[in-house]
N, C-alpha and C positions, 0 to 999 in steps of 0.2 A: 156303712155302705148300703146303699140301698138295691135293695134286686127286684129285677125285669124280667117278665114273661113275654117271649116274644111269642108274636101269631101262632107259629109252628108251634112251640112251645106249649102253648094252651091246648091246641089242640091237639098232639098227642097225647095232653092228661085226661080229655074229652072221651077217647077213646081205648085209652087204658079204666076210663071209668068206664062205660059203657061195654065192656068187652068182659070187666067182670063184675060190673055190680048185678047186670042180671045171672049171673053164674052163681058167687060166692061173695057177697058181701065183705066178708069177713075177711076175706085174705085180702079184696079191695082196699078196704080199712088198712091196712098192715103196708103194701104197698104203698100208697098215697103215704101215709106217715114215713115212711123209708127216705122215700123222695124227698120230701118237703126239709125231714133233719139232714139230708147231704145238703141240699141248694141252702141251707140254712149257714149250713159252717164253711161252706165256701167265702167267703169274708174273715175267718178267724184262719183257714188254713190257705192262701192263695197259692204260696211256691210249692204247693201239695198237689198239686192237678199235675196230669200228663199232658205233655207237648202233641200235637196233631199236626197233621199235613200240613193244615192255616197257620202258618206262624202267629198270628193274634189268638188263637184258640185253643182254649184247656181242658180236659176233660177230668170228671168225676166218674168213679164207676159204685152204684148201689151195689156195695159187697154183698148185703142178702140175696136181692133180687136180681142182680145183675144189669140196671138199666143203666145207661149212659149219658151223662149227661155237659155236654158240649158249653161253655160258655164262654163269653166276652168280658174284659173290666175295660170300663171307659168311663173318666171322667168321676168317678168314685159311684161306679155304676156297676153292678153284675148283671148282664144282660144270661139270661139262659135261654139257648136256642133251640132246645130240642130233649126230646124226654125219648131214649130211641133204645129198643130191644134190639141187642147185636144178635141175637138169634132171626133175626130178618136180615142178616148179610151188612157188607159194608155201608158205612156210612158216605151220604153226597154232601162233603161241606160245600161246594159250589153254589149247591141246595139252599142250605139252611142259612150261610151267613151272609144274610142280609137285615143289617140293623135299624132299618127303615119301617119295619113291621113292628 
């Protein structure tokens, strides 16, 4: 299955990089790889994601770090929509899922 970064998607990694690679490098490091092996095994684990509001939509939660990550399968496709700290409050799928991006 191949996986997809959507707009949003990217740029929330743009700014989880940015937010700490001038900080701390190294836990940047650590995050980023966190992320990368959940949207990784999303493909070996699919009936594993949590159900959301969006009936088409599942979510992953990064155990270490806590980040959430929302995604779509379409057509043997993992779309990931968003890289989203629950600690900034609910999430707007209205927002994010758009597959167009």
């Amino acid at each position: 299955m191949q996986i997809v970064y959507t707009r949003k998607a990217k740029q929330d990694l743009q700014e989880i990089r940015e937010y700490y690679g001038n900080h701390t490098p190294a836990r940047l490091q650590n995050i980023i790889s966190d992320i990368i092996g959940l949207v990784e095994s999303i493909p070996n684990s699919l009936s594993k994601g949590r159900t959301t509001a969006h009936p088409d939509v599942w979510e992953k939660i990064s155990p270490k770090y806590g980040y959430l990550l929302p995604y779509y399968v379409f057509q043997k496709k993992v779309y990931i929509l968003s890289v989203y700290d629950p600690r900034r409050g609910g999430i707007n799928y209205k927002k994010i899922v758009n597959l167009e991006e």
